[in-house]
N, C-alpha and C positions, 0 to 999 in steps of 0.2 A: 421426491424432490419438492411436490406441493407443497407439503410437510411443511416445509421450511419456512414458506411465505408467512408473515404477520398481520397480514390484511384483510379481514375475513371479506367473502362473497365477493362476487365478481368485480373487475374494474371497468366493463365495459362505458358503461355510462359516465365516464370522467372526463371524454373529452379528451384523450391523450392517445397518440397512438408513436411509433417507434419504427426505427429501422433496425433491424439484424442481422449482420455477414458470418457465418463459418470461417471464413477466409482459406475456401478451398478445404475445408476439414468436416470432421462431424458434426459438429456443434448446432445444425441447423435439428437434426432428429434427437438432442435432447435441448438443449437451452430454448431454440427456438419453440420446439411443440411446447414447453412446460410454460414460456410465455404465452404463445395463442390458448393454451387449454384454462389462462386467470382469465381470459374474455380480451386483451389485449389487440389493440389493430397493431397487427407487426407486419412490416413490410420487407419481402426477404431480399436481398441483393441477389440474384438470383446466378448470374455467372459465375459465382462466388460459392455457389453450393453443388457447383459439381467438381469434384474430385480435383480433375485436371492432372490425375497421372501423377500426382506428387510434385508439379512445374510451378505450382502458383504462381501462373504466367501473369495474374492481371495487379501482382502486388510485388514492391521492392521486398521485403521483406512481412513474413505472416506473423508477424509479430505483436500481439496487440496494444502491449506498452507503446509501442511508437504510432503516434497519431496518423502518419502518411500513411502506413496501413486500411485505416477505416476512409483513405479521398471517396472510394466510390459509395459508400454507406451515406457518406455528408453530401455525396452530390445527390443521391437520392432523395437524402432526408430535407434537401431546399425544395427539391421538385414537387414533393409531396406534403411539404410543412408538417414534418414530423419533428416531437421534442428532441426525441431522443438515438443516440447510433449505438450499440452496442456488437461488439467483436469477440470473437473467442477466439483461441488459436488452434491450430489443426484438430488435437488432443482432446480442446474442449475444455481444460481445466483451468484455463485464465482466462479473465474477464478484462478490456480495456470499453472505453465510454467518451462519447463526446456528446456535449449537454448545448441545448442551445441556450445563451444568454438572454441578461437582459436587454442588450441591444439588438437581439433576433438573430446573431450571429452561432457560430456553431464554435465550442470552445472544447477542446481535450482539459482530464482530468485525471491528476497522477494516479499513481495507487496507492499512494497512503491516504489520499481525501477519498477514491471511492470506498475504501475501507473503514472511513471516520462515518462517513455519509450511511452506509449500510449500518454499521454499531449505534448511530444515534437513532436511524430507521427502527431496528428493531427495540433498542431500547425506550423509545415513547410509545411505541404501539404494545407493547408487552408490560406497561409498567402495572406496577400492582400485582402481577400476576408471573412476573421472574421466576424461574425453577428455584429454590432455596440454596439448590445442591450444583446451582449451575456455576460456569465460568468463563473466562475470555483468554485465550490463547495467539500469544505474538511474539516476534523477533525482538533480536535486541538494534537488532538496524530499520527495523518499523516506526512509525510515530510512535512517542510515548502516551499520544491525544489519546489511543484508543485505550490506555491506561486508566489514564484521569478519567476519563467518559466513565468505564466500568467500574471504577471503586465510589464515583458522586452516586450511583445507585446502587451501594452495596453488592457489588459480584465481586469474586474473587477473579485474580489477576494473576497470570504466569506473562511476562512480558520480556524477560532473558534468554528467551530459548535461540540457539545456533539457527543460522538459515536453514532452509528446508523443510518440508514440510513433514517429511517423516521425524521431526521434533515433536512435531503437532502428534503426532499418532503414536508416536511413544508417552506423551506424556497421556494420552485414552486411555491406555493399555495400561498404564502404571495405574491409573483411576477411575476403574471402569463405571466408581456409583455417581460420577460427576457426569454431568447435562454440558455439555459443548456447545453455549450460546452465537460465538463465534467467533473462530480461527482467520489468520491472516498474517499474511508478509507481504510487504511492499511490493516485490515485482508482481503484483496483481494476482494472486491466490489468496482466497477466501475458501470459507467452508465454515456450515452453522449445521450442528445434530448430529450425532452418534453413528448414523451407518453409514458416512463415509468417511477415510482415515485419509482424505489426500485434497488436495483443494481441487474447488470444483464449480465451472464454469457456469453452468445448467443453473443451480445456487445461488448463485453471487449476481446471475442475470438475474433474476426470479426477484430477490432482494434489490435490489436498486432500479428494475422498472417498479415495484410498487411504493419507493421510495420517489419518485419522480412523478407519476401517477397521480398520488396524492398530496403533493406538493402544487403541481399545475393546477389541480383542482380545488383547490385552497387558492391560485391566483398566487404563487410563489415560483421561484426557480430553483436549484438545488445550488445556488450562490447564494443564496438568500438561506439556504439551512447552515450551510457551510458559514456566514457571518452570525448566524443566531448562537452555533457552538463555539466560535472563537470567542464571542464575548465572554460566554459564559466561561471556557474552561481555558481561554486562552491563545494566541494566536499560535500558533506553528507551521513551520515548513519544513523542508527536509529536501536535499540535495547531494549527489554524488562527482568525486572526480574519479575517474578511471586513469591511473597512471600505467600506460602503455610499456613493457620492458622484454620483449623476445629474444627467445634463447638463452643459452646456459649461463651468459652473462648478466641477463634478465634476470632469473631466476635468483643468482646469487645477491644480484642487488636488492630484491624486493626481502630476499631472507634479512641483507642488513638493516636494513632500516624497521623491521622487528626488532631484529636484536638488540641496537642502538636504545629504541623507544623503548625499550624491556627493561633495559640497565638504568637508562637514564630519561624520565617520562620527560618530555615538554611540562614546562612551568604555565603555559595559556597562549592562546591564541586571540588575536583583536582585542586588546583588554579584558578577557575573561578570564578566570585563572582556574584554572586544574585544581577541583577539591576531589575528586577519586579515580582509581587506575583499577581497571579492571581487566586482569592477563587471564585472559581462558584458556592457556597453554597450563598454567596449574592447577595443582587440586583444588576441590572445590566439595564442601558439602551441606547442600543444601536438603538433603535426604531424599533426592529425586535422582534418580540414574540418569537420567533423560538431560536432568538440567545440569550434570555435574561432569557430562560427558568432554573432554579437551578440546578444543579448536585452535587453530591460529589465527586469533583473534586478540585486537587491545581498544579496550575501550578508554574513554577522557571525559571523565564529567564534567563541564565548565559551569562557571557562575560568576555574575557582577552584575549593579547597577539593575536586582531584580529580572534579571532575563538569565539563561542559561541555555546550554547548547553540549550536543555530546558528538566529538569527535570517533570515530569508529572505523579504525583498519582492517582489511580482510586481506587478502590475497586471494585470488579469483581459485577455483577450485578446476575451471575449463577453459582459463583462457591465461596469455600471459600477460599478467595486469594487475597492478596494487588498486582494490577500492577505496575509497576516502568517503565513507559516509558521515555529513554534518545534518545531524536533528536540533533546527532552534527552536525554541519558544520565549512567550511573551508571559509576565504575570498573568493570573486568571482574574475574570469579573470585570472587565471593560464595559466601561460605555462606549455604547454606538457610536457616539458622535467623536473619539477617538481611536476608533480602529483604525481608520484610512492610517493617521499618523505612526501608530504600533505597526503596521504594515511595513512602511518602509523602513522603521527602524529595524525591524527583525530581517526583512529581506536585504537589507544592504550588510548586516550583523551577517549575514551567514554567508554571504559574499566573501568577508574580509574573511569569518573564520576560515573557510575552503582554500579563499587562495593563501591565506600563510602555512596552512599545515602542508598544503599541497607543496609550495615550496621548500618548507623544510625536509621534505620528503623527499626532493628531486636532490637537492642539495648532498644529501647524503647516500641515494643510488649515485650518482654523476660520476664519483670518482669510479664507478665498476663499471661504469658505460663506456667510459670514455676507451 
């Protein structure tokens, strides 16, 4: 897992030190030891590294996507004036993060920016010296940022792949002379290098404290890397609605409103207009088995007015629930002194998209609810 890291020799002397919670799981005997063995002050949460019988009695949920997960990690990390809190979940294999701001305050950070944040990480500290044969591996419900980031320095890019990580390990297996710079899907699974086929906490921790490390020690915050990438390759955000639909009635609702969208796509959302439809229920061939595999899945390319935005249906695979993934972005190559403005035009932009789709989408389960 060393391996991984980009940062040569120790980071002791950077003046950065960290908090770490398992959250009642393994993750302290790998993520944690492979942070303290870069030289890192990591401060463990310590009630939170025994087992606890499977009750993870001191968290609503051990989940590290959700910030109220890491409360005791952030309360540590005031007590101690630590940068940074980082969480694994039980497993080990997802990574969540809460960073402290500019105002000193302690801020959560989705999983598509710690995953922009790690890609730009490795990508400046590796530049020059990129594998020739390497790549970057992601969903089609991921940012498309970590896209753009890996083709501006010449890597090859698979960014279509179905959820799940065993995409990611299928498409290894399919190419085994390719270099795996690094893997990722938004619910917080990363994974960088060849021996492991699943995303991986230990990883992705290793990668973003020494992304944070030397940022603070540069007199930076990782908001401050985070607005350096948006000018350069453009602003984006990316947000989900969960449409809730249980039981057999559910079920047949959420079938409709594929079907519906299959026949007859939506013309755009919020002034945007639908320039491509892409139904992963059909054939496909891309000469990758991996990538050509079916899902029930529809994607919507939007565009207007230089911004674009791609609408993305799933139907949950473990719960009963239509996902509505909206990814916006802003044109690339902003000045600074107009990001605040592209901010809220993108952020209110994805607002309208979400809520009209989401609507149209209710509009057309409702009559099987009812």
């Amino acid at each position: 897992m060393l391996a991984q890291g980009v940062v040569p020799g120790s980071l002791e002397a950077r003046g950065f030190s960290l908090v770490f919670t398992p959250l009642h799981g393994v993750g302290h005997t790998s993520a944690g030891e492979v942070l303290k063995a870069r030289g890192l002050t990591v401060h463990l949460v310590a009630v939170q590294c025994d087992p606890d019988g499977g009750r993870f009695s001191t968290v609503a949920s051990a989940n590290p996507e959700l910030p109220v997960s890491m409360a005791m990690g952030v309360a540590l990390a005031e007590s101690v004036g630590a940068q940074l809190v980082l969480a694994t979940d039980p497993d080990a294999d997802r990574l969540g993060a809460t960073v402290r701001g500019r105002d000193g305050g302690m801020v959560a950070i989705d999983g598509n920016r710690l995953g922009v944040l790690m890609l730009d990480h490795v990508l400046d500290n590796m530049a020059g010296r990129l594998p020739p044969n390497g790549w970057v591996l992601t969903t089609l419900v991921t940012t498309p940022l970590l896209a753009a980031m890996a083709r501006a320095h010449g890597v090859e890019v698979v960014d279509d792949l179905l959820v799940g990580f065993k995409h990611h390990a299928g498409m290894m297996a399919e190419r085994p002379e390719k270099t795996l710079i690094f893997g990722c899907e938004e619910s917080h699974g990363y994974v960088r290098g060849d021996d492991i086929r699943d995303k991986d906490g230990a990883i992705a921790a290793l990668l973003l404290a020494e992304c944070a490390a030397v940022a603070h020690a540069e007199g930076r915050t990782l908001f401050d890397n985070l607005e350096r990438i948006w000018c350069r390759y453009g602003y984006h955000l990316e947000k989900t609605a969960n449409l809730v639909a249980p039981g057999l009635a559910g079920r047949r609702a959420i079938s409709h409103v594929m079907e519906t969208w299959r026949a007859a796509p939506p013309a755009g959302f919020a002034g945007l207009a639908v320039v491509r439809v892409d139904d992963r229920s059909q054939p496909r061939s891309t000469g990758s088995v991996t990538r050509d595999l079916p899902g029930d899945v529809l994607s919507f390319e939007l565009e207007g007015d230089g911004r674009g935005c791609r609408v993305v249906l799933r139907p949950s695979g473990t719960e009963p629930k239509l996902k509505v993934y909206a990814l916006a972005r802003s044109a690339a190559n902003l000045p600074l002194d107009q990001l605040a403005a592209v901010r809220l035009d993108i952020d209110g932009l994805i607002e309208r998209v979400l809520r009209e789709a989401e609507a149209a989408a209710r509009a057309i389960m409702q009559p099987l609810l009812a």
